[in-house]
C-alpha positions in Angstrom: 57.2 127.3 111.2 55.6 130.7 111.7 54.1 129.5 114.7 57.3 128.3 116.0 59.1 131.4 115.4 56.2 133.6 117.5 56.0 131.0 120.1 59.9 131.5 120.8 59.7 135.5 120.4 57.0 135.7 122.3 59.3 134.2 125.5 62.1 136.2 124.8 60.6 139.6 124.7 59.2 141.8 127.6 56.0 142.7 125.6 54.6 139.6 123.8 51.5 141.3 122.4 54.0 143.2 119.9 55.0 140.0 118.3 53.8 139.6 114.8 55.1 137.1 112.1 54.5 137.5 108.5 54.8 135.1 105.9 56.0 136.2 102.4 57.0 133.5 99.8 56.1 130.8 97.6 56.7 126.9 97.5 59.7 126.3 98.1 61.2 129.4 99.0 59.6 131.6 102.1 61.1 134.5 104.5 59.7 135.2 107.3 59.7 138.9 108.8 59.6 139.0 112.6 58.6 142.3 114.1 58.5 143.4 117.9 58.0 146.0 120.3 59.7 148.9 120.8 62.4 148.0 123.1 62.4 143.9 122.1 64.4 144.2 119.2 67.6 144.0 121.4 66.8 140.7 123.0 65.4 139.0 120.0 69.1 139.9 118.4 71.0 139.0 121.4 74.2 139.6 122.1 76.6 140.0 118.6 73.4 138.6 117.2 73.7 134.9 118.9 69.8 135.2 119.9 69.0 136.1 115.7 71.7 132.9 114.6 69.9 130.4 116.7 66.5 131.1 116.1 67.5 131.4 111.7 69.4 127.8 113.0 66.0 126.0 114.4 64.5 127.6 111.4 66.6 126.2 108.8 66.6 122.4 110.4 62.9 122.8 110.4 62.4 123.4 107.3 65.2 121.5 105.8 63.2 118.5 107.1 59.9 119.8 105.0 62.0 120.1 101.5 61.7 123.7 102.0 64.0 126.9 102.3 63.0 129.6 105.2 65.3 132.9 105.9 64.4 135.0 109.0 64.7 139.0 108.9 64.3 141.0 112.0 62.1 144.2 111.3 62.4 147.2 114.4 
């Protein structure tokens, strides 16, 4: 799932070298902390956030389907 998540940012942002994804959780339970460029933030957020709500949607089916719960928090 972190893969997926860095795949998509890295296609929606202007500089995709500045996307890193950590992984911080346990079993069953995991967040993952996206963090971009200087700059990026604004088009991994979208507009009124629409970007953010469908990559945390795609991220919530994926992991629904592996028994498991994943949140998604934007870091500038």
């Amino acid at each position: 799932m972190k893969e997926l998540i860095e795949y998509i940012a890295k296609h929606l942002v202007d500089h995709p070298e500045n996307v890193a994804v950590n992984e911080v959780g346990g079993d069953h339970a995991s967040l993952l902390e996206l963090k971009v460029g200087i700059g990026d933030t604004g088009q991994v957020i979208g507009k009124r956030g629409r970007t953010a709500d469908a990559l945390r949607t795609i991220l919530t089916a994926v992991a629904a389907k592996q028994k498991k719960r994943m949140m998604l928090e934007i870091i500038d």
